[in-house]
Structures are given as structure tokens and as C-alpha cells.
C-alpha positions in Angstrom: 129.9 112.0 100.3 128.0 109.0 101.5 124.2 108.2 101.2 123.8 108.4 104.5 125.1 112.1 104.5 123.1 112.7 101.5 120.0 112.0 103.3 120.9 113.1 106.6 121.7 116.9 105.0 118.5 117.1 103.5 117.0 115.9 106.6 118.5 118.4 108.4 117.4 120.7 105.6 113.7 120.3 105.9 113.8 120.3 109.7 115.6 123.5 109.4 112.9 125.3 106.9 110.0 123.7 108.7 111.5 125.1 111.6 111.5 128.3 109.8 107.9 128.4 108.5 107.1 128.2 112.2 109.0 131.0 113.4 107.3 132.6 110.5 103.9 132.1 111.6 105.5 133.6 114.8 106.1 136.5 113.8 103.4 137.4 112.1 102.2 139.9 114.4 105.9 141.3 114.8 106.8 139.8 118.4 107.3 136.3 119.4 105.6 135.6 123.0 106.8 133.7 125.8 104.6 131.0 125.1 105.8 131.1 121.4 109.5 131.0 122.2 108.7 127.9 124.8 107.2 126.3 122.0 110.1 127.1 119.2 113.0 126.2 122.0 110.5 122.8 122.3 110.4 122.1 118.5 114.3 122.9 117.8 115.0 120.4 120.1 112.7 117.8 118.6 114.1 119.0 115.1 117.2 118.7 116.1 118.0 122.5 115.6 121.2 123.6 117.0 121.4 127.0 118.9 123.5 128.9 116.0 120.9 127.5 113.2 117.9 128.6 115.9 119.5 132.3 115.8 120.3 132.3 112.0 116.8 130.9 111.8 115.2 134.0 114.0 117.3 136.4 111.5 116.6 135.5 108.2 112.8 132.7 108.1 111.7 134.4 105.7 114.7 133.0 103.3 113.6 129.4 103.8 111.4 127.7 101.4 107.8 126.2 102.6 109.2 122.5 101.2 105.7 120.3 101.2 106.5 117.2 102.4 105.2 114.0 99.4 103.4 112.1 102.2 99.5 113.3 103.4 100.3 112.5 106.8 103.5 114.1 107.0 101.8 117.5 105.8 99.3 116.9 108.7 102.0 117.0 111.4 103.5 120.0 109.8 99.7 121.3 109.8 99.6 120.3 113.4 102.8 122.3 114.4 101.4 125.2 112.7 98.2 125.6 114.0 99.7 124.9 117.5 102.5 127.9 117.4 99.6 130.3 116.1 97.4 129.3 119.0 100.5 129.3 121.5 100.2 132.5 123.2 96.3 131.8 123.0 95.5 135.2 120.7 93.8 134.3 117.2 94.2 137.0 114.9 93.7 137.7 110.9 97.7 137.8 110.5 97.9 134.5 112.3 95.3 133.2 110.6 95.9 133.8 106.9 99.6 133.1 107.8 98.5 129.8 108.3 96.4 129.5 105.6 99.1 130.5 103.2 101.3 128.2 104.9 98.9 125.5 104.3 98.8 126.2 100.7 102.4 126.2 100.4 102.4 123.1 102.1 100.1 121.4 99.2 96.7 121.9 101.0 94.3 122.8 98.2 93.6 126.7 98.4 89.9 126.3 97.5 89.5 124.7 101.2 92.1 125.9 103.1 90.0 128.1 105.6 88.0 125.3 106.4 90.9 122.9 106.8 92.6 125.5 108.7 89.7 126.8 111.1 89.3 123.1 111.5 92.9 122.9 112.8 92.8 125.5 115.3 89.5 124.2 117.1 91.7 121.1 116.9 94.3 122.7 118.4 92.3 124.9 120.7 90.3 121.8 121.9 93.3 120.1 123.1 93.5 117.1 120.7 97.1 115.4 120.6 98.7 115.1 116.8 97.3 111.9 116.1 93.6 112.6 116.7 94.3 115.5 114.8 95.4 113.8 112.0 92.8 111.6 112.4 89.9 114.3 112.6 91.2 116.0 109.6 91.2 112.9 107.8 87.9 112.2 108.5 86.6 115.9 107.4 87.1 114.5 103.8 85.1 111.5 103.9 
């Protein structure tokens, strides 16, 4: 096997259990809404998901690992993602919520600030703000 199949498998990989920790937070109330499944079928496509891995995916999120990504700002998009597909169908609840937060811990968010980091997200989210002011207002909550 080449490098470049190496990394291109655990590319895949990630993609595949970030995809999975969204469809997680999705079902955290036990139904996945229109405006959720528009924004999973958005996100597979952008993580290059293929229609048999969505499925699996659907059946069995709960058996991929939350894999933190090394790099601050890569943890922020997958924050961003997050906090977007639990304000996609526009209902905040505690489920949706404390998925998140738990999520954001597994992620490598410390858990002594992760309701603030995470309320902070979804008035992010809820305001509108595109992924790199949200980055950048998150950053900026530390300083």
C-alpha cells in the first residue's frame, strides 16, 4: 500500500466518524428533521461520504470514535459543524445541548468551559456568522 493510500484511508476515516458524530448530535432527540437531513446530505458531500457509508453511518454512529483533530482550528470547524446541525431544525434543547457539549469534550475542548464555549457557539451559529468569524470569535473569547 502506498503513502498516498495510507493517508487518503485515514482521511476518509476521520471524514467518515466526524460525519458520524454529526448524525449523533442528530439524533439526539430520536428523529432527524428535514432541515437536519438537508444539512447531513450537504456535509457528506463536502466529506466526501458515499451513499452506502451515509446509510451504514445512519445505522450504527454511535460505533464511531469522536477522533479530536491535533490542530485548534481544525477542532473549531468541527465545533462549527456541530453547533450548526444542533441548531438546524431551529429547536435548542437540553439533549441537543449537552450532546454538544460532550462532543466538545471529546473533541479536546476543556470540560471546565465547555458550556460557555458551547453556548458561545450556538449564538454564533444562531446569529448567522460564516465558519471563519466563528473561528475567529471563539478565538478571541480566550484572550
Amino acid at each position: 500500500m502506498s503513502i498516498l493510500n495510507l493517508f487518503d484511508s485515514g482521511f476518509r476515516e476521520r471524514n467518515q466518524d466526524h460525519f458520524a458524530a454529526i448524525v449523533r448530535v442528530a439524533m439526539s432527540d430520536g428523529v432527524i428533521t428535514e432541515e437536519e437531513k438537508a444539512f447531513l446530505d450537504r456535509l457528506a458531500r463536502k466529506l466526501d461520504i458515499s451513499e452506502e457509508e451515509y446509510k451504514n453511518t445512519l445505522k450504527d454512529y454511535m460505533e464511531h470514535p469522536i477522533n479530536p483533530p491535533s490542530n485548534y482550528d481544525r477542532r473549531l470547524e468541527r465545533l462549527y459543524d456541530l453547533a450548526r446541525m444542533v441548531y438546524a431544525d431551529r429547536e435548542l434543547g437540553e439533549r441537543q445541548t449537552g450532546m454538544l457539549e460532550r462532543l466538545g469534550v471529546g473533541l479536546g475542548f476543556s470540560p471546565s468551559n465547555i458550556a460557555y464555549v458551547v453556548d458561545k457557539a450556538l449564538k454564533l451559529v444562531h446569529a448567522g456568522v460564516d465558519e471563519d468569524n466563528f473561528i475567529e470569535e471563539i478565538k478571541n473569547m480566550n484572550r
